[in-house]
DOMIDO-60732 format. One record per residue: residue number from 1; residue in one letter; x, y, z of N, C-alpha, C in turn. Coordinates in Angstrom, 3 decimals. Atoms other than C-alpha are relative to their C-alpha. Layout:
N
[NUM A [X Y Z] [X Y Z] [X Y Z]]
...
//
This chain:
75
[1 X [-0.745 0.250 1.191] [6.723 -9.878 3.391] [-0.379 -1.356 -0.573]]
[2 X [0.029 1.223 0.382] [4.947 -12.703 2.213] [0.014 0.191 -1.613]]
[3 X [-0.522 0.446 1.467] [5.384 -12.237 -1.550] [1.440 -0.357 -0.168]]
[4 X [-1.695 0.438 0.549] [8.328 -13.975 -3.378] [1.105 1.217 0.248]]
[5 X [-1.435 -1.454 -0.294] [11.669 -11.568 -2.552] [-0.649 0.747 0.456]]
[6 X [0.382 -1.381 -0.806] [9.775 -9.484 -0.257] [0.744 -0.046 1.210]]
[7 X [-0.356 -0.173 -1.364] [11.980 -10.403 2.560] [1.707 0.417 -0.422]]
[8 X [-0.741 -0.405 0.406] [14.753 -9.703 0.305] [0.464 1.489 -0.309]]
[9 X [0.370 -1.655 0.732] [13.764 -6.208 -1.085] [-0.679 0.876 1.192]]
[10 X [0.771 -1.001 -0.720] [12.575 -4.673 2.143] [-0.099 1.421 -0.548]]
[11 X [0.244 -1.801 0.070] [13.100 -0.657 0.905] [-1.252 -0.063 -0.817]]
[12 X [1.012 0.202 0.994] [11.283 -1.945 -2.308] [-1.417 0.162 0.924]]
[13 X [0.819 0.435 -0.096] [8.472 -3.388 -0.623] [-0.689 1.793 0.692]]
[14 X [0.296 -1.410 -0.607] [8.700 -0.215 2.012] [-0.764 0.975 -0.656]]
[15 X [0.389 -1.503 1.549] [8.425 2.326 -1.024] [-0.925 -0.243 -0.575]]
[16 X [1.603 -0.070 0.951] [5.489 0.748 -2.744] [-0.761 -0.232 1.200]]
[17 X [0.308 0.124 -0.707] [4.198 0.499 0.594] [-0.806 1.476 0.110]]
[18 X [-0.070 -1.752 0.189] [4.537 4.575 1.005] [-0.725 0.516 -0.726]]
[19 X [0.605 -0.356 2.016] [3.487 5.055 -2.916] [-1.280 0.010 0.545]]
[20 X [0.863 -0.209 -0.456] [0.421 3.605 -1.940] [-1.360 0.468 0.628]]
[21 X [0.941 -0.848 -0.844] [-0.710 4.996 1.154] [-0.206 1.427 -0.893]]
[22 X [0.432 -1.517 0.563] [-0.175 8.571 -0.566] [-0.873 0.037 -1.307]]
[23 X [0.974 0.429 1.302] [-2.331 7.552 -3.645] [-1.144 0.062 0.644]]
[24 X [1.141 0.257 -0.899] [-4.795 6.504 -0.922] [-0.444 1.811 0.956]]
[25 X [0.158 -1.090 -0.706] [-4.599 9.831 0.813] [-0.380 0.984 -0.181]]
[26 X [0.446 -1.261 0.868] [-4.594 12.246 -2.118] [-1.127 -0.052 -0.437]]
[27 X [1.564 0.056 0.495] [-7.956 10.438 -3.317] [-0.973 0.447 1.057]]
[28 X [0.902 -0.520 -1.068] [-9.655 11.067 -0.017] [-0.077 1.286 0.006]]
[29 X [0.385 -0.935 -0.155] [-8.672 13.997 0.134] [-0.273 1.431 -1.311]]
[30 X [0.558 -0.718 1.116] [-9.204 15.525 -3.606] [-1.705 -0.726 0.041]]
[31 X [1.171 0.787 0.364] [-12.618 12.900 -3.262] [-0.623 1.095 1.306]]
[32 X [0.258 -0.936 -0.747] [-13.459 15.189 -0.467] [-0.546 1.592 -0.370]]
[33 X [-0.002 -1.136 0.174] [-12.969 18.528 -1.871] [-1.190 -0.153 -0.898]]
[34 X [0.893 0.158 1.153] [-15.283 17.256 -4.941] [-1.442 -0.789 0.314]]
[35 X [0.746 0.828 -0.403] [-17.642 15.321 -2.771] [0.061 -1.348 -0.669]]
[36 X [-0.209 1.287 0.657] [-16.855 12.039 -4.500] [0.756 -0.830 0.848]]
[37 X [-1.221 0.089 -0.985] [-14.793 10.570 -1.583] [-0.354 -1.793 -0.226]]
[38 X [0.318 1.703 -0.092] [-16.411 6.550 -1.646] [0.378 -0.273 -2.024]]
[39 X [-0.067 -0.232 1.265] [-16.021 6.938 -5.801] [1.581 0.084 -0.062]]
[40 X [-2.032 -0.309 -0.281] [-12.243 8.314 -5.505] [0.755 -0.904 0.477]]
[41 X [-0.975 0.945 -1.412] [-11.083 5.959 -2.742] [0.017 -1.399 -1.032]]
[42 X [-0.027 1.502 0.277] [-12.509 2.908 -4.405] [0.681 -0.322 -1.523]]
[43 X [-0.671 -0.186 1.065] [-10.859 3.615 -7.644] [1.610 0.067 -0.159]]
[44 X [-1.589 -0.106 -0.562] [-7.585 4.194 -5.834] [0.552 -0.867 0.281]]
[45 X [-0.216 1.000 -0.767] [-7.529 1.204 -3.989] [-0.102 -0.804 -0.880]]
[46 X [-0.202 0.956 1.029] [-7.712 -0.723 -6.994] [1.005 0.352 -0.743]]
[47 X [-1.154 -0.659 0.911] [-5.115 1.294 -9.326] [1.136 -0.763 1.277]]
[48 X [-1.235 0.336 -0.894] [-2.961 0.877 -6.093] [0.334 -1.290 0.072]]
[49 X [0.195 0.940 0.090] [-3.421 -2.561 -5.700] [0.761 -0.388 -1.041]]
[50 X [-0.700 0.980 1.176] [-2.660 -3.686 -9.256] [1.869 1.089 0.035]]
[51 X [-1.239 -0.796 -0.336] [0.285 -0.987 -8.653] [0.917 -0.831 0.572]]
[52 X [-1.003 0.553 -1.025] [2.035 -2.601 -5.474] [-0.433 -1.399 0.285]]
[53 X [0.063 1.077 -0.539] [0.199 -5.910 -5.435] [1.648 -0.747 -0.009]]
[54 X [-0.959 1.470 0.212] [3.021 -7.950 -6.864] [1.582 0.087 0.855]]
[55 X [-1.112 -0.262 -0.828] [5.835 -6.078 -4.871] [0.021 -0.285 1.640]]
[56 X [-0.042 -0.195 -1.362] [4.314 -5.633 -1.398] [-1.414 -1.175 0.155]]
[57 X [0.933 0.911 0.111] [1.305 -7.753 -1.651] [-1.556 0.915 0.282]]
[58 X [0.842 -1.291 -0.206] [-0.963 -4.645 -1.433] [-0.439 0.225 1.084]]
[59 X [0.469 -0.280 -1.208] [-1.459 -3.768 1.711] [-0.634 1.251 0.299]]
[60 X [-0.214 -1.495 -0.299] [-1.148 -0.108 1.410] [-0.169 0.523 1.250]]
[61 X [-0.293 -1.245 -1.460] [-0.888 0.589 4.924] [1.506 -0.466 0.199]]
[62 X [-1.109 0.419 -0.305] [2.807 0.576 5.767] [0.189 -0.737 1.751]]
[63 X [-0.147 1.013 -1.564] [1.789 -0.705 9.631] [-0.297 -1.537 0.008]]
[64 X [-0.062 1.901 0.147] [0.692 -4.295 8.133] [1.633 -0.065 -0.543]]
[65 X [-1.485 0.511 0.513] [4.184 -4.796 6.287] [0.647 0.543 1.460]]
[66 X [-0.685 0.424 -1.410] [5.791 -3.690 9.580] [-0.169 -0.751 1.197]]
[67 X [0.282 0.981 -0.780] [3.822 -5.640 11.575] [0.420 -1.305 -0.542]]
[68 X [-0.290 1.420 0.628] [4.255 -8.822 9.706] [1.957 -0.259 -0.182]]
[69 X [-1.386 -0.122 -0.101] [7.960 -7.898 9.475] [0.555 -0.473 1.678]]
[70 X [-0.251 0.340 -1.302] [7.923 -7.976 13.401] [-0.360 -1.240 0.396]]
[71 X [0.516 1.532 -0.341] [6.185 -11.025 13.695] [0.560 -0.991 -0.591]]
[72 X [-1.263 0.835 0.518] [8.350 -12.958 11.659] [1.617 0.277 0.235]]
[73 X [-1.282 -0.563 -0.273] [11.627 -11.125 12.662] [0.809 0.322 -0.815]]
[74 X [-1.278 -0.560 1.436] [13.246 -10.244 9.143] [0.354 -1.485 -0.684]]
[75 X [-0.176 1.122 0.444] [13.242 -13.740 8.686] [-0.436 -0.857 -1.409]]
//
């Protein structure tokens, strides 16, 4: 939770956390079906990005924001 009110807004951060990954997931796997999968992904990962940077700090995996949550303690 190192952005501003991210230790405030945990669901927030959670949910664009979530958002994310499934953005990340559906491109692989429509980038897949179409053979475009390095094209798809890297297009995703940027949309997502400017998406959840400013909430979650873009991580899009929800195991860094819980890790970093554990390692600081909610603090």
């Amino acid at each position: 939770m190192e952005v501003a009110g991210g230790k405030d807004n945990k669901l927030r951060v959670c949910l664009h956390e979530a958002f994310g990954t499934m953005l990340l997931l559906l491109a692989i796997n429509w980038g897949a079906a179409s053979g475009t999968i390095a094209e798809s992904a890297c297009v995703t990962i940027f949309v997502a990005f400017v998406i959840t940077g400013a909430a979650s700090g873009g991580h899009l995996n929800p195991a860094v924001t819980l890790g970093v949550f554990c390692l600081y303690g909610g603090t």
